[in-house]
C-alpha positions, 0 to 999 in steps of 0.5 A: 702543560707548562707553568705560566711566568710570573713575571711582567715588564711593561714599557712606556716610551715617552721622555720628556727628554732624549738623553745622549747615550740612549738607544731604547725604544722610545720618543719625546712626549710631546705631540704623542698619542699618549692616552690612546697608547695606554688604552692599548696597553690596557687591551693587550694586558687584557688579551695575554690573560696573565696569572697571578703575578709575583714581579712588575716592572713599568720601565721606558722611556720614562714612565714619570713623563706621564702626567698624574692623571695618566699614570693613575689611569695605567695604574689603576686599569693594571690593578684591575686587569692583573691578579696582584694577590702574589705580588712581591715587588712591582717597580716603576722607573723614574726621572728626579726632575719628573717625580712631582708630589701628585704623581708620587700620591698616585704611587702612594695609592697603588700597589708600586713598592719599588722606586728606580731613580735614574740619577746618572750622575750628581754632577750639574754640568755632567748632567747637562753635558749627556742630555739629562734635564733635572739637577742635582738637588731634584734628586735630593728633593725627590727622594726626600719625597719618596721617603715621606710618602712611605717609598723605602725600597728605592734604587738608583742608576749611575753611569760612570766612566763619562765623557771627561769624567775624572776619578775624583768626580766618580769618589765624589759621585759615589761618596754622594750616592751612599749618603742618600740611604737607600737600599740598592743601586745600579753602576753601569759604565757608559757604552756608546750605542749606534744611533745615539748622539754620543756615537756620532760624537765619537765617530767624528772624534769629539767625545773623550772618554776615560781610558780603559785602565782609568775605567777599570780603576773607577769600577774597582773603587765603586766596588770597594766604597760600596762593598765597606758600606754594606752593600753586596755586589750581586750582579755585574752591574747592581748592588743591594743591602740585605734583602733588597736585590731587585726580584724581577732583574734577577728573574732575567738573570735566571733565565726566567720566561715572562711576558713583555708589553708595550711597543719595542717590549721584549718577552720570553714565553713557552721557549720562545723570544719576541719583541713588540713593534717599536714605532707608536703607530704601528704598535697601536695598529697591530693592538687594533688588529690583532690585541697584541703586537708581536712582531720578531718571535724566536724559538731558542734552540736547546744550544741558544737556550743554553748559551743564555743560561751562561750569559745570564747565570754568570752575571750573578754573584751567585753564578752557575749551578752544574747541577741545575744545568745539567737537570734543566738540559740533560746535557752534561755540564763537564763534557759540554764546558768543562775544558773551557771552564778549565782555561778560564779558572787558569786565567783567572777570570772564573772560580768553582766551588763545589758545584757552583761555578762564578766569576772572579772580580777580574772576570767580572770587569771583562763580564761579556768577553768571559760569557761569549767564551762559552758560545761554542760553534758546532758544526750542524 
C-alpha cells in the first residue's frame, strides 16, 4: 500500500488583471462563474479524500481577486473538508493591489501562515510596461498590513532581466526588496512564453531585452546583495532567511507526489503525472460528471522518473544524494551518470562532495541546459 502525499496545491484562475508575460492556467474575473467554481472545488477536494496534510498551497491566477466572502467561503469549506492537524505551512499567493483589509481578516481567521506576494518589480512605470495593475506603495502598504495582522512569513516574486531594465533599476529593485524585512524571496528572470502578449512583441521585433551577459551579471549581484543580508540561495530561483525555505516547493523539487485540484492543476500521485482540464466550463463539467477532472494522466516510466529526480534534485542547493538515488531506483548512480557527472564537474558546471552531488554557481545560471545533460537516450 503506498503512502498517501501530504501535499496539495489548489489553483484559482481568476485575475482581476492579465499580466504580459503570463502563459498560466487562468481568465480575467469579470463575468466568471466564480462561486460555481469554488463549489466544485470544494466536491473535488471531497472525492480525492485527502490524509492529513502537512503543506497547501492556494495559487493561480490570483487567489486575492476572490472577494472576501469568496475567499472565506474556500477557506472555511477547505478547514472543514481537510484533516489540517500536521499542517506545517499552507500558503496563499497574492496581488499587492488586491490584498485589502477584509481579506486579510479573512486569512487572519484561517489556518494560512504563509503569504507569497507577487511584487514583480517596484518600479511604477516597469509595473505598468508588463501589465501589473497595483503600484509601488500598495506594496508597501500591503505588507505593513500583513505585518499588522500577524503574517511574518511573507515571500515576495521579483522578475528581473525586463524589457529595458537596467542594471541600476535591479540594485535599486533589490536595495528595496531587503528593506522590506521579510524573510524569503523568489527571483525569476523574465522568460517569454508563447501565447503570452511579450511573445508577440518579440516575434514582431518590439520588445528589447537585456543581453545575456547583461542578465548574467543582474543574476550575479542578486545572488551577492542577498547572500551579504543573510539570505541562503537554496534553490535556482528562491532565497530564504534561516528556517523559512518554502516547504511545499521543496517538496516538487524532492521529487514528492501530491495532489493537484482546480482547473489546469497538475498532480503527481501513486507514479503517475496528470493535469486537470484548464477551460472553466469544461472543468466544472467534468466535476459534475465524474467529481474530478483529470484529463492528460502519465505513467513515468522508471527512466522519466529518474530524469525528474535530476531535473528537480539539482535545483536545490542541497543537490543530489547518490545514495538516495541509488536506494530510490536500485539502479546504479555511477554506471547510469557517472561519466556525464565526470564532463560536468570538468566544465565547471557541477562539484561533488562525498556522496552529494550540486551545481556550481555558474552551473546554476545555465540551470536547465545542465539538467537536460542527463536526459540519456536509450535505444528501446
Amino acid at each position: 500500500m503506498q503512502k498517501k502525499p501530504t501535499s496539495a496545491y489548489i489553483h484559482i484562475p481568476f485575475c482581476t488583471q492579465i499580466c504580459y508575460y503570463c502563459d498560466f492556467s487562468k481568465v480575467f474575473i469579470k463575468n466568471q462563474p466564480v462561486d460555481e467554481y469554488l463549489e466544485a472545488l470544494i466536491s473535488e477536494v471531497k472525492w480525492y479524500d485527502l490524509p492529513a496534510l502537512r503543506t497547501l498551497y492556494i495559487g493561480g491566477g490570483t487567489p486575492s481577486a476572490l472577494s472576501a466572502e469568496q475567499l472565506d467561503y474556500l477557506l472555511t469549506n477547505l478547514e472543514k473538508e481537510l484533516d489540517l492537524s500536521q499542517l506545517e505551512e499552507f500558503t496563499i499567493e497574492a496581488n499587492p493591489g488586491d490584498l485589502t483589509e477584509d481579506k486579510i481578516a479573512v486569512l487572519q481567521k484561517s489556518k494560512c501562515n504563509r503569504v507569497s506576494l507577487g511584487v514583480q518589480t517596484f518600479d511604477n512605470k516597469m509595473l505598468k510596461r508588463i501589465g501589473r495593475s497595483h503600484n509601488e506603495s500598495q506594496i508597501y502598504e500591503t505588507i505593513a498590513a500583513l505585518k499588522a495582522a500577524g503574517f511574518y512569513n511573507i515571500s515576495i516574486d521579483l522578475i528581473y532581466a525586463l524589457p529595458g531594465q537596467t542594471m541600476e533599476q535591479v540594485v535599486d529593485n533589490v536595495a528595496k526588496a531587503l528593506a522590506l524585512d521579510i524573510p524569503h524571496m523568489s527571483l525569476y528572470s523574465l522568460i517569454l512564453e508563447n501565447h503570452t502578449v511579450f511573445m508577440n512583441r518579440q516575434r514582431r521585433g518590439r520588445l528589447h531585452l537585456p543581453n545575456e551577459d547583461v542578465e548574467s551579471e543582474m543574476f550575479e549581484y542578486i545572488l551577492q546583495e542577498l547572500e551579504q543580508n543573510g539570505f541562503e540561495h537554496y534553490e535556482i530561483s528562491n532565497f530564504t532567511k534561516p528556517g523559512f525555505e518554502s516547504r511545499h516547493n521543496l517538496m516538487y523539487w524532492d521529487n514528492s507526489e501530491y495532489y493537484g485540484l482546480g482547473a489546469g492543476a497538475s498532480g503527481y500521485l501513486n507514479g503517475m503525472r496528470y493535469r486537470n482540464r484548464g477551460p472553466i466550463q469544461h472543468y466544472l463539467k467534468s466535476i459534475r460528471e465524474k467529481q474530478h477532472a483529470r484529463l492528460h494522466e502519465e505513467i513515468l516510466t522508471p527512466k522519466e522518473q529518474m530524469e525528474e529526480e535530476m531535473f528537480l534534485g539539482l535545483r536545490k542547493k542541497a543537490g543530489i544524494s547518490i545514495q538516495r538515488f541509488d536506494e530510490k531506483f536500485g539502479v546504479s548512480f555511477e554506471k547510469r551518470y557517472g561519466e556525464i557527472v565526470a564532463d560536468l564537474i570538468k566544465e565547471g558546471l557541477l562539484q561533488q562532495e562525498g556522496d552529494t552531488i550540486r551545481m556550481t554557481k555558474r552551473g546554476l545560471f545555465l540551470g536547465d541546459t545542465v539538467a537536460e545533460r542527463f536526459i540519456i537516450d536509450e535505444e528501446e
